[in-house]
C-alpha positions in Angstrom: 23.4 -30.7 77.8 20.1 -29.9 79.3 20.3 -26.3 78.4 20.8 -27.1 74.4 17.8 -29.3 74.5 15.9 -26.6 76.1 17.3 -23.9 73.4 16.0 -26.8 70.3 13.4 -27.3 71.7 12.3 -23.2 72.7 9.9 -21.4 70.3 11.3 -18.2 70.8 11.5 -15.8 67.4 9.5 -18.5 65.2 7.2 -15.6 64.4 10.2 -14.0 63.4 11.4 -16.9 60.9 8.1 -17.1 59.6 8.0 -13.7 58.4 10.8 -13.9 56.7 9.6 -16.7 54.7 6.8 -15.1 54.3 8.2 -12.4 52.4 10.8 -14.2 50.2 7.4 -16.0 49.1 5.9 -12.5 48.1 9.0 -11.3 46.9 9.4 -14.3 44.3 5.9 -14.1 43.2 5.6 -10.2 42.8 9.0 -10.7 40.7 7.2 -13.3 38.7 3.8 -11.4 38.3 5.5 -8.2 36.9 7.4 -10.5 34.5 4.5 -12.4 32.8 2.8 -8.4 32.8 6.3 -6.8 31.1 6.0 -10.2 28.8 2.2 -9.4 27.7 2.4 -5.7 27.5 5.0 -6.5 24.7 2.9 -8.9 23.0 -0.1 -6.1 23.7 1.9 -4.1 22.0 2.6 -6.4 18.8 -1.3 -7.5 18.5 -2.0 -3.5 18.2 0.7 -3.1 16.0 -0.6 -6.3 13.9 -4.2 -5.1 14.0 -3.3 -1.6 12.7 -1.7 -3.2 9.7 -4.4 -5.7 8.9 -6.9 -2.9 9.3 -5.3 -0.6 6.9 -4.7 -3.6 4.4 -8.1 -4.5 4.8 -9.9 -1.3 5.0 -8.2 -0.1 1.7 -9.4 -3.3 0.2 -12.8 -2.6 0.7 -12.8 0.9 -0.3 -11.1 0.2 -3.4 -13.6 -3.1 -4.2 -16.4 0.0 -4.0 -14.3 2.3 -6.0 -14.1 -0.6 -8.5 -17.9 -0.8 -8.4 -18.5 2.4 -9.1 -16.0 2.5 -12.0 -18.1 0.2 -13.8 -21.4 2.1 -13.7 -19.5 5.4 -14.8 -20.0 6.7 -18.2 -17.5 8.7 -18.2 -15.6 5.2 -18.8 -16.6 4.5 -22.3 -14.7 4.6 -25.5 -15.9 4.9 -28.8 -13.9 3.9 -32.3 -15.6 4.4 -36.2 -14.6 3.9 -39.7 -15.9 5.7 -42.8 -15.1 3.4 -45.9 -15.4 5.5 -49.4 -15.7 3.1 -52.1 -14.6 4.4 -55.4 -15.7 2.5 -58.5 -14.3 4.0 -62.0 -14.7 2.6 -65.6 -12.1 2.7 -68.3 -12.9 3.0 -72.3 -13.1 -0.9 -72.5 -15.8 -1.2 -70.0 -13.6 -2.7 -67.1 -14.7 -1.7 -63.6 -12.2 -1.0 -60.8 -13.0 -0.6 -57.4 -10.6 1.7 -54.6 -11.5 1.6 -50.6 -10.7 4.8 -49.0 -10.5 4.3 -45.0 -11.3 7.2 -42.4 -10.5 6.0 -39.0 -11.5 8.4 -36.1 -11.9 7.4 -32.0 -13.3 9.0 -28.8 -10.8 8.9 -25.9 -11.8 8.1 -22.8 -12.7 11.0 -20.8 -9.6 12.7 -19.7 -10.6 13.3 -16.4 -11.3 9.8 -15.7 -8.5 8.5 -17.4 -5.9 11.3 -15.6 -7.2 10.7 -12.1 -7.6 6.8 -12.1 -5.1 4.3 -11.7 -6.6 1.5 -12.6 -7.7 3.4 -16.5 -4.0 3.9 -16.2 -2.9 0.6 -16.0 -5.8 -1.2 -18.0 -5.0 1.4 -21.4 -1.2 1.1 -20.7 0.5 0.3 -24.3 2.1 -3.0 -22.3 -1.2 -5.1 -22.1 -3.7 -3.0 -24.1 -4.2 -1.4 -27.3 -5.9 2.1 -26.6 -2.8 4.3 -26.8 -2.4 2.8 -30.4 -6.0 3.6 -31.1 -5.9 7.2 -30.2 -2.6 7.7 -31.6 -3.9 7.0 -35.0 -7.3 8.7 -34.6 -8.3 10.7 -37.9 -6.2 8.3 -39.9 -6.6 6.9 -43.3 -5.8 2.9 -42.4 -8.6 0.4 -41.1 -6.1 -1.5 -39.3 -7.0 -0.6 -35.8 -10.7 -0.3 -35.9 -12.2 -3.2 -34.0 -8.7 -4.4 -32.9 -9.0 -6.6 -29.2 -8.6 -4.7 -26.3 -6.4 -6.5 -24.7 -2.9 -7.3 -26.9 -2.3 -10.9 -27.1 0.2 -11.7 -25.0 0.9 -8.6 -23.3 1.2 -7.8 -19.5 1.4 -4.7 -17.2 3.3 -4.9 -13.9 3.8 -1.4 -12.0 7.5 -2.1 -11.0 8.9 0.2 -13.9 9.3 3.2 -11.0 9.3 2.7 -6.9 6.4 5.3 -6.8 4.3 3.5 -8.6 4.2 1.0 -6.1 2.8 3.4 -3.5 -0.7 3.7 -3.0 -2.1 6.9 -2.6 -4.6 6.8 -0.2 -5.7 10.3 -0.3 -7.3 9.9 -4.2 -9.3 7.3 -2.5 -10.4 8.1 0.7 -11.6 11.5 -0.7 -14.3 9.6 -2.4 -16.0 8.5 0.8 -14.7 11.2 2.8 -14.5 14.4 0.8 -13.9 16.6 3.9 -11.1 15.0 5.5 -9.5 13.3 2.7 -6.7 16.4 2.5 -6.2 15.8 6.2 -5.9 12.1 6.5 -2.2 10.6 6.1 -1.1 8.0 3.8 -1.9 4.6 4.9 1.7 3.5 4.4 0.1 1.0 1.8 1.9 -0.5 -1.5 0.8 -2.7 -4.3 2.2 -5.0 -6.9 -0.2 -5.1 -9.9 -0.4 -7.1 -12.5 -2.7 -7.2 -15.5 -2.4 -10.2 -18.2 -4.2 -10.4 -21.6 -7.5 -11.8 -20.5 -8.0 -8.7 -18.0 -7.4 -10.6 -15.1 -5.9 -7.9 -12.4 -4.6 -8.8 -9.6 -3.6 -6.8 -6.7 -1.2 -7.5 -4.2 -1.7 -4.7 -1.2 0.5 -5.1 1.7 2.1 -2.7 4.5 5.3 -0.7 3.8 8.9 -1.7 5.5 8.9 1.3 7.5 6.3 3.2 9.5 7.4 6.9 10.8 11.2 6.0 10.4 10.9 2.5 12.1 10.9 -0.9 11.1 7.6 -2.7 10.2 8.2 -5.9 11.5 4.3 -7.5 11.2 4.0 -6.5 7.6 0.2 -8.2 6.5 -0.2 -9.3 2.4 -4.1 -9.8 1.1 -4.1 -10.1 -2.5 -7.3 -9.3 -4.8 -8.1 -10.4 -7.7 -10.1 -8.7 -9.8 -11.9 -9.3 -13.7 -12.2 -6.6 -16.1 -14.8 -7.3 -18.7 -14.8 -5.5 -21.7 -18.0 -5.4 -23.8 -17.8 -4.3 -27.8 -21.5 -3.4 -29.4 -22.3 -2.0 -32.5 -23.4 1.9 -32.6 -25.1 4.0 -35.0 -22.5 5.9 -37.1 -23.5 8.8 -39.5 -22.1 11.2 -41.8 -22.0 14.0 -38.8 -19.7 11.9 -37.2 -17.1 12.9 -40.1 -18.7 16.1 -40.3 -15.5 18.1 -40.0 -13.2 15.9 -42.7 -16.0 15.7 -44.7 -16.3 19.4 -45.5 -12.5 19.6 -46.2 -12.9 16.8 -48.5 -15.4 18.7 -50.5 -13.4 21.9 -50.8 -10.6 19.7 -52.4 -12.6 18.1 -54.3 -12.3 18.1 -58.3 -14.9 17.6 -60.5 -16.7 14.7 -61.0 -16.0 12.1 -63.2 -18.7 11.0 -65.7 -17.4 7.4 -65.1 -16.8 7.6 -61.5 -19.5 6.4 -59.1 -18.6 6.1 -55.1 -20.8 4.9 -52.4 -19.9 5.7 -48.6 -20.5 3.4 -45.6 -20.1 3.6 -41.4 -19.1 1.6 -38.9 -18.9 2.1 -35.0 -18.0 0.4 -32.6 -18.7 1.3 -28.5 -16.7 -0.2 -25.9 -18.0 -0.4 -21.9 -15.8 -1.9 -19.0 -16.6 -3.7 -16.0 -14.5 -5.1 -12.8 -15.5 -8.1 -10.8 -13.5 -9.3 -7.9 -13.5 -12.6 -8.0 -11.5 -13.6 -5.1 -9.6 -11.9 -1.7 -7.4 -13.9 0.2 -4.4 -13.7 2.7 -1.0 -13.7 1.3 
């Protein structure tokens, strides 16, 4: 009996014990230490991912707010729409008078290279929600029915969701404005848009990150939406016969001989339009 109290009550290989303990202690806490780092290096990972995509978003925003600006001090961007009315007043053998209106409608496109290059020409002149294309397609006409005619079509709308590409911003036209040098080099910003323009010439823009980056899943897509106003200002411009000066000479090789009781009097009009774009508001979503 005295020999198992001595053996309870003997420190022998306590160093030993504690040791042990010791290093279950480390062990657990290393373990837990390099699962809170494997846990933060993934969520690392995510906020890079997150910050590239609100970066881009945000980035392209900003450029294209500038490219906006300058847009609307271009004057390249201007079209121009006039009408030459001939007024032919006759007299028959009782003395009664008759007047005829002849109409001579004739526009200046917008400048093709503009209009070519630029997306958002594209979109604000598309037959959908404006009448330009109906303009120029009846340039050198003999009807008065689309001189001075809105801009905008009442009721009409443009969305780009006719074809997938559409959708997909190139971000090479863009970046080549502020980087001319590199703008061939640099990739696409994986970027996409849904626009929509209504009859007032409120745009907005929808901009937003693709659903797949280098064959991958973009899981932390980011959505910032502009909105943007585009003006559009009518005036008044001088008109003159040089304006018509090419119709007018074919008209007088046609022409017959005057009649005695034939008088005609021959009026312009012009009309210059200018655009501008004001964003108005960006926000998230």
């Amino acid at each position: 009996m005295g020999k198992v109290l001595r053996k309870l009550q003997s420190n022998n290989g306590a160093t030993l014990m504690l040791a042990l303990l010791f290093f279950v202690v480390c062990a657990v806490t290393g373990s837990m230490i390099l699962i809170s780092a494997g846990v933060s290096a993934g969520r690392l990972e995510n906020m890079k991912r997150r910050d590239q995509n609100y970066f881009a978003v945000k980035s392209f925003i900003n450029q294209y707010v500038k490219q906006l600006d300058a847009l609307s001090t271009n004057d390249a961007l201007k079209f121009k729409e006039m009408l030459k009315t001939t007024r032919v007043k006759t007299k028959n053998k009782d003395g009664e008078e008759n007047e005829t209106p002849y109409y001579e409608y004739k526009c200046i496109p917008i400048i093709r290279g503009v209009y070519d290059e630029n997306p958002t020409v594209q979109w604000m002149t598309d037959e959908s929600v404006s009448n330009y294309n109906e303009k120029v397609s009846h340039n050198k006409s003999s009807s008065r029915e689309f001189y001075g005619l809105e801009w905008f079509k009442k009721d009409g709308q443009y969305k780009n969701d006719k074809n997938p590409e559409d959708k997909e911003i190139d971000a090479s036209y863009f970046l080549k404005q502020l980087f001319p040098d590199l703008a061939d080099k640099l990739e696409c910003l994986n970027l996409e848009w849904d626009v929509l323009i209504d009859s007032s010439g409120k745009m907005t823009c929808r901009i937003y990150n693709t659903g797949k980056i280098n064959e991958e899943t973009n899981k932390d897509i980011y959505y910032m939406t502009l909105t943007v106003q585009i003006s559009v200002t009518c005036k008044p411009v001088q008109v003159d016969e040089d304006d018509f000066e090419e119709e007018d000479e074919e008209e007088d090789e046609e022409e017959d001989d005057d009649d005695d009781d034939e008088t005609t009097t021959i009026s312009y009009e012009g009309k210059e339009y200018t655009f501008k774009f004001t964003p108005t508001k960006i926000e998230k979503g």
